[in-house]
N, C-alpha and C positions, 0 to 999 in steps of 0.2 A: 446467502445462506446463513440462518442466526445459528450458533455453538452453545451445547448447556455450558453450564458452570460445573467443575467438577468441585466437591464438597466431600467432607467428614467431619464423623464428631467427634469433638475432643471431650476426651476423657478424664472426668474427676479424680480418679482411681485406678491402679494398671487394670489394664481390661482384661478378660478372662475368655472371650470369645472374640474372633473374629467371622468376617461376612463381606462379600466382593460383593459391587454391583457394578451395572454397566455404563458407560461414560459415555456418550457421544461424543466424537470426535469426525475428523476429517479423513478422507480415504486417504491411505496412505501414507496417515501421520502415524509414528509407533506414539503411544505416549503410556504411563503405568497406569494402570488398571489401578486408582484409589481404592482405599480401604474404608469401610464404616466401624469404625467404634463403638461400640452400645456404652452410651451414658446412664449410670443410675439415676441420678436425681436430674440431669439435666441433659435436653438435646440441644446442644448448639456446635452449629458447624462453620468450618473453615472454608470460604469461597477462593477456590485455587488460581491464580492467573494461567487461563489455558494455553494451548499450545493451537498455536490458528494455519501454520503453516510446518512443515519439517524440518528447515531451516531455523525456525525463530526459537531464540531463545530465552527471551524478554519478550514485556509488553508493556506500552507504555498506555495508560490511565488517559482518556481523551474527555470524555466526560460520565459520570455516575449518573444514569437514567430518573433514578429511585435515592431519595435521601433517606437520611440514615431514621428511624423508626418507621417507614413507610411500609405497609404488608405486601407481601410479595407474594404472585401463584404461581404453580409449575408451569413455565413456558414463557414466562412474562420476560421481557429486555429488562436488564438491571445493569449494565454497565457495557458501553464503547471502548472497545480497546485499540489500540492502533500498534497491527504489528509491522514487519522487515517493511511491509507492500503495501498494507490496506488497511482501514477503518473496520471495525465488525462490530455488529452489539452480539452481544453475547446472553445467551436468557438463563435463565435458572431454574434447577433442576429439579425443587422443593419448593411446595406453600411454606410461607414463615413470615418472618419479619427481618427487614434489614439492620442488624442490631449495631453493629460498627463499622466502620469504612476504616481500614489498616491503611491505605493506599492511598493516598488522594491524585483529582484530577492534577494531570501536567507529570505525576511521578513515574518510575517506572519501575517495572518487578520480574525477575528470573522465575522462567516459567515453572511452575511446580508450586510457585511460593503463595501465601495466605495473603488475598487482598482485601477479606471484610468476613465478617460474623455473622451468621445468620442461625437468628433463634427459632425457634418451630414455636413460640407461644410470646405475647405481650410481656408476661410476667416476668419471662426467661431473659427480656433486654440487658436489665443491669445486671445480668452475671454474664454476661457476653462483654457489656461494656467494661465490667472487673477483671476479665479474663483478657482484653486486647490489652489496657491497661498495663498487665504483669508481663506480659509477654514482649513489649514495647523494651529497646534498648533504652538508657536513660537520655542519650545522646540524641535519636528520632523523638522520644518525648520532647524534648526541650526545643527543639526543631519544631512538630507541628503548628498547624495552624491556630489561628485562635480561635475560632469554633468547632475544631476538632479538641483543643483542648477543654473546652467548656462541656463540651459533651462525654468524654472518659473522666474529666475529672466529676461527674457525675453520678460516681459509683451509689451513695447513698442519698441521690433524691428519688424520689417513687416516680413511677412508670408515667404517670401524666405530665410532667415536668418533662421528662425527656420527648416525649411526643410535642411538646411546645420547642423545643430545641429544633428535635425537625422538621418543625412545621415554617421554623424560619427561612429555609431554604426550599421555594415551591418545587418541586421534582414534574416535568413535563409530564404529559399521557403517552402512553402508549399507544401507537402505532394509530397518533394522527398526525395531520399536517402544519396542525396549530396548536400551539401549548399555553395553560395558562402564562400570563406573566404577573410579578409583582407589583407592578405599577401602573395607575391610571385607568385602569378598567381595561387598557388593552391587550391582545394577543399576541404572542411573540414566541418562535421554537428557541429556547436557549437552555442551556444544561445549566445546575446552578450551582458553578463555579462562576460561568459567563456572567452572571449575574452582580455576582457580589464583584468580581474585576471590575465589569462597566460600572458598576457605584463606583468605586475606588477611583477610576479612571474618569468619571464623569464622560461617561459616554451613553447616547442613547439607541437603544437596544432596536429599537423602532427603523432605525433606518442600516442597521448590519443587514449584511448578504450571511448567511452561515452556511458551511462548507461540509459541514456533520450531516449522518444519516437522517433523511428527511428533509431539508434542511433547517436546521437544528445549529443556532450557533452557539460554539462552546470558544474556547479563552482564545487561540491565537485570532480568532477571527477578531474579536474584541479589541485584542493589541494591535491588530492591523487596523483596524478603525482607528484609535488612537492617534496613530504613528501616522496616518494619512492627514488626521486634523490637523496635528501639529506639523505637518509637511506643508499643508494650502495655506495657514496662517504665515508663515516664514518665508523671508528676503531673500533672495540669495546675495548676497554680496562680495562672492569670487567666484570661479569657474568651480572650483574645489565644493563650495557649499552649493553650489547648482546641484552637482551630480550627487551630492547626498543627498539633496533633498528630491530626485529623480529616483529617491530607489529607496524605499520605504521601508524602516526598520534595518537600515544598515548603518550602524556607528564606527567608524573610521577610525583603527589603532583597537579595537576592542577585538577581544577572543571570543568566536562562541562554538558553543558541546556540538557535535555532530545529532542530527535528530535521526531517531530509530531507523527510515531508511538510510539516512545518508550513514551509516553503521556498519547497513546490510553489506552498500552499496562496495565500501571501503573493504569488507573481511572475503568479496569476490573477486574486487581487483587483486589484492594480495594474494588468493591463493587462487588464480592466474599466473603468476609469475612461476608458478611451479610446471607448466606446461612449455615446452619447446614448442615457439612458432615459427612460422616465416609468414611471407605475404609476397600476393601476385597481384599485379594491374592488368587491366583492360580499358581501353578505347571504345565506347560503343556510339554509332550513330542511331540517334533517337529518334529523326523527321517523323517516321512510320508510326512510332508511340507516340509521339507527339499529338501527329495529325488523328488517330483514332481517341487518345484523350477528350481532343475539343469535341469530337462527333459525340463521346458516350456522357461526357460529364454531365450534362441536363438531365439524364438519365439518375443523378448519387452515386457516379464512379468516381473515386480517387485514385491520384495518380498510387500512393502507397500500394492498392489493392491489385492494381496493373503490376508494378513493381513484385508482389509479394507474389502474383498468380504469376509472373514468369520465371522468379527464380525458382518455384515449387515444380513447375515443367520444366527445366531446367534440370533439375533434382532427378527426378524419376528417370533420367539418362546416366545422371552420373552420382547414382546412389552411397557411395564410398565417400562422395563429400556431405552426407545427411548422416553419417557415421558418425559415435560419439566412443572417447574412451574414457572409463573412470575408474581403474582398479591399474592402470599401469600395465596389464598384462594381459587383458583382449577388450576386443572392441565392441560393438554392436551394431549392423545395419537395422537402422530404427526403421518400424513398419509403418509410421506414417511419417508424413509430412508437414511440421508445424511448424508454418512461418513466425518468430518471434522478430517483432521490429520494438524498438527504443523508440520510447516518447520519456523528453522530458516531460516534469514533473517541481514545483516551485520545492526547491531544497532535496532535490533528486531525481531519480530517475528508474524506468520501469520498462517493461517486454512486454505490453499483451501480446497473444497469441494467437495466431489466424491457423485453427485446426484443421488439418487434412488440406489445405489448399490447393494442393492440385486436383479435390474432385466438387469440390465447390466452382458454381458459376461465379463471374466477377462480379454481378449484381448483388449476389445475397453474399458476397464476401467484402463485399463494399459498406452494405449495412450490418455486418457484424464487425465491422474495422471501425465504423460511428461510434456502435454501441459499445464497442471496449475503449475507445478514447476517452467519451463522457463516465464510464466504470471508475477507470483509471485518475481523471481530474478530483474524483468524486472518493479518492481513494477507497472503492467499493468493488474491486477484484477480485473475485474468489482464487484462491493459490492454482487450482487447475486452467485461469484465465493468465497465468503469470512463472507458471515454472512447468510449463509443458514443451517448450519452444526445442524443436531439432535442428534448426538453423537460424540464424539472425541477420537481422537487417538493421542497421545503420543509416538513415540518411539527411545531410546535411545539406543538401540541394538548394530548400527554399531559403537558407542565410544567404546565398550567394559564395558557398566556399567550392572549389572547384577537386578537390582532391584532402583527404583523408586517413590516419592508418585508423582502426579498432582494434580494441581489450577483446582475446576472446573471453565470452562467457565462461566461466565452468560446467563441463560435464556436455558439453554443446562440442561437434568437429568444427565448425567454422561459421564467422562473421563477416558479411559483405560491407563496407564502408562507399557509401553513394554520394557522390559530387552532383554538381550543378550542370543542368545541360544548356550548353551554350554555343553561338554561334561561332562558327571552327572554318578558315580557311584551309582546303586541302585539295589534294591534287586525285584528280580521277582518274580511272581505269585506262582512259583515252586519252591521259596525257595534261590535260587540260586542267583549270585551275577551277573550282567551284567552294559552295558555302553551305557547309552541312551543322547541323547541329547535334555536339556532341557530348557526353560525358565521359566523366571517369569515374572506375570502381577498383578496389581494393580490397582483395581476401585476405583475412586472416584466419591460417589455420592450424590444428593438432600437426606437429609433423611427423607422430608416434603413428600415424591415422592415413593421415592423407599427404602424397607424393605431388611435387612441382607438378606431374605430368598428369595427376588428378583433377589438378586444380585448374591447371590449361585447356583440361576438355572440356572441364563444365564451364567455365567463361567462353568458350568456343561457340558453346552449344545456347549458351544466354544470347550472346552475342547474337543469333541466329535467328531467336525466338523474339527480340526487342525491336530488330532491323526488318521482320516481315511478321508484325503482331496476331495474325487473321487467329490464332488456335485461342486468343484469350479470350475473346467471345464466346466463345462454343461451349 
C-alpha cells in the first residue's frame, strides 16, 4: 500500500489564515493533521517524513525515486523509505516539481521532519533551493554531498542550469520493471544514489540483484556487490581471514550504528524487561505431525503452517493464554487469533502474521505463510502484516537446536520457543523400551495475565492436537 507525502507551505510572512487538509495515512496510526500555509508570492512546501507504522518514529531515506527538478503529479512515487519493518514508496500528494532533497538517500529523519521542497511551478525552484539553503544548520551544510552542494549552492543560476543539475542524476520511471540507466544503452532499476556509489565503487550495475520496490537496486545492494568482489578476489591466508571473507561486509574490531530495524528491534527487547515472566516446557511426540507432514507437503504445506494451525486450535481452548496486558491494570481476551511467528531477516528480525488461524484451512494458510515470507525478505510488509500477531511462535528447529527460552513480544500474553524434533529413546506404556521422535517447547509468558496452570493446559491440549493431527486438515 503506497502513503501520500504529507506537505505545507512555508510562509514568506506570518500568515494570517490558516486551512487543514487531509492526510492519508494508515489505520490506526494517530499522526497531526498538517497545516497549509497560504504563501503570497510563493507556493513551496515542506515534504514531511511520514509516519508508516505507529511505532516509528524515524525513517530512514532508502532511495529518492524522482531527482531533484524532476516534475511531480498527485499520486506519483517520489521517495522509499524504510521504516522499524518495511520498505514503502511513498507518493505525493501535489502536482509540482521536486525542488530540493533536505534528506538524502542512506540518511535518516524524525517523523514529522522536512525531507525535500516542493515548488508548484518551474520558476519557484530557486526560491525553494534559497529557502533549504537558509534553513540548513551550517554544520549539515558543510556535511552534504557534493552534488547536493552544487545544487543549493545554486541559488542565483536560472532555472535551466538547475534542470541540467538534475538531469545528472537519471531518476527511474514510475511503476515499471525497467528503468533507464546511464550507461551503455542498457536498462537497469537503480535509484540514483546506487548509481553514482557503483561509479565510485567501480561496479557494474548490470549484473546487481536489487533488493528495493520492484526490483530496483539502491546503495546497500551496491556495497554488497562490492564487498562480494573484493571477497572472491581475496586469499585467505588463516582460519581468521577465511571466516571474514565467508561473511560479506563484515570487518573484524570495527563498530557499526544499529540499522532502523535492528533499532526497533532493541527499544522492544528493553521494554520487555518491564513485564514479569516465567516459562513452561513440554515434551511433545511428533511421529503423527511428522508422518501427515510428508503426505501433505507436495500439496505447499509447511511445517510452520502445521505448527501455526495447532497452536491456534490449541488457543480457542485455552483463551487466557491469547490474552494480552498493556496498561498494567486489565487485560483483554483478544477476539481473534493471530498467529505471529519470527523469521529472521539479514540485520534483523520480524513477525509476519498468520490472521485468524484457527479458521483458515491449512492450505490457504500455507500460501499466505509463502506470501508473507517473500513480503518480508522483500521488506514489503504492510504494519497490519506485522504488528497484529496475539500469539507468537518462535522456531528454531531447522538449525538443529533442540530446546530454547523467548523475549516475550510486547503487548502480546505469550511466546512458544520450538526445538528440533528428533529421534528420542523412551519407554512405553507397556513397559517396554521404543523410539519416538520428539520435541521440546518453551512458553513464555505475562504472569500479570496468565498462571503456571494456564499455561499447563494449553501445552496439554497442544500436546493432544500435535500427537493425533486428523483436525488440521479440516
Amino acid at each position: 500500500m503506497s502513503h501520500l507525502l504529507r506537505t505545507a507551505f512555508i510562509p514568506t510572512k506570518p500568515p494570517s489564515l490558516h486551512h487543514h487538509h487531509r492526510s492519508s495515512v494508515l489505520p490506526n496510526v494517530h499522526t497531526t493533521r498538517p497545516t497549509i500555509r497560504f504563501v503570497p508570492r510563493s507556493k513551496i512546501r515542506e515534504i514531511f517524513m511520514p509516519a508508516l507504522s505507529s511505532t516509528m518514529t524515524e525513517g530512514k531515506i532508502v532511495s529518492w525515486v524522482k531527482s531533484q527538478g524532476d516534475k511531480l503529479s498527485k499520486g506519483e512515487s517520489v521517495v522509499v523509505v524504510e521504516s522499524d519493518k518495511a520498505d514503502m514508496d511513498v507518493e505525493s500528494f501535489y502536482d509540482g516539481y521536486l525542488a530540493a532533497i533536505i534528506v538524502d538517500e542512506g540518511s535518516s529523519a524524525p517523523v514529522g521532519s522536512a525531507i525535500a521542497l516542493l515548488a508548484e511551478s518551474e520558476e519557484e525552484i530557486a526560491v525553494a533551493l534559497e529557502q533549504a539553503q537558509k534553513s540548513a544548520a551550517p554544520e549539515e551544510v558543510a556535511a552534504a554531498p557534493a552534488v547536493t552542494e552544487s545544487v543549493v549552492s545554486s541559488e542565483s543560476v536560472g532555472v535551466e542550469k538547475q534542470k541540467k543539475v538534475a538531469e545528472q542524476v537519471v531518476a527511474p520511471a514510475i511503476g515499471t520493471a525497467v528503468h533507464p540507466a546511464s550507461e551503455g544503452g542498457k536498462r537497469v532499476v537503480a535509484s540514483p544514489y546506487a548509481k553514482k556509489l557503483a561509479k565510485e565503487l567501480g561496479v557494474d550495475l548490470r549484473g546487481v540483484v536489487g533488493s528495493g520496490p520492484n526490483g530496483r537496486v539502491v546503495a546497500k545492494d551496491v556495497e554488497a556487490a562490492a564487498t562480494l568482489a573484493a571477497t572472491e578476489v581475496a586469499t585467505a591466508s588463516s582460519d581468521n581471514a577465511a571466516a571474514a571473507a565467508a561473511l560479506p561486509g563484515v570487518e573484524l574490531g570495527s563498530t557499526v550504528p544499529f540499522t532502523t530495524m535492528q533499532n526497533a528491534v532493541s527499544r522492544n527487547m528493553v521494554e520487555s524487561l518491564a513485564v514479569p515472566t516465567f516459562r513452561v516446557g513440554y515434551t511433545i511426540t511428533t511421529d503423527a505431525l511428522d508422518a501427515l507432514y510428508k503426505k501433505i507437503k507436495s500439496k505447499g504445506v509447511t511445517m510452520t503452517a502445521l505448527l501455526a494451525k495447532a497452536t491456534a486450535l490449541a488457543l480457542v481452548q485455552n483463551p487466557v493464554v491469547n490474552s494480552s496486558c498493556r496498561d498494567g491494570k486489565s487485560f483483554t481476551y483478544n477476539s481473534s487469533i493471530n498467529i505471529a511467528v519470527a523469521v529472521a531477516m539479514d540485520g534483523g528480525l520480524i513477525t509476519p502474521v498468520l490472521q485468524d488461524a484457527d479458521k483458515v484451512d491449512i492450505y490457504s494458510l500455507s500460501r499466505k505463510w509463502k506470501e508473507l515470507v517473500d513480503k518480508a525478505r522483500a521488506k514489503q510488509l504492510q504494519p497490519h502484516e506485522y504488528s497484529t500477531g496475539t500469539f507468537t511462535l518462535s522456531n528454531l528447529g531447522m538449525f538443529g537446536v533442540d530446546r530454547f527460552d523467548a523475549i516475550l513480544p510486547p503487548g502480546t500474553g505469550a511466546i512458544m520457543a520450538v526445538g528440533a524434533s528428533q529421534p528420542t529413546v523412551v519407554a512405553t506404556k507397556d513397559g517396554r523400551i521404543g523410539m519416538k521422535n520428539q520435541m521440546q517447547v518453551n512458553v513464555t509468558a505475562d504472569h500479570r495475565v496468565i498462571y503456571g496452570a494456564d499455561l499447563a493446559s494449553f501445552l496439554q491440549t497442544l500436546a493432544k492436537i500435535i500427537e493425533d493431527p486428523k483436525d488440521l486438515t479440516l
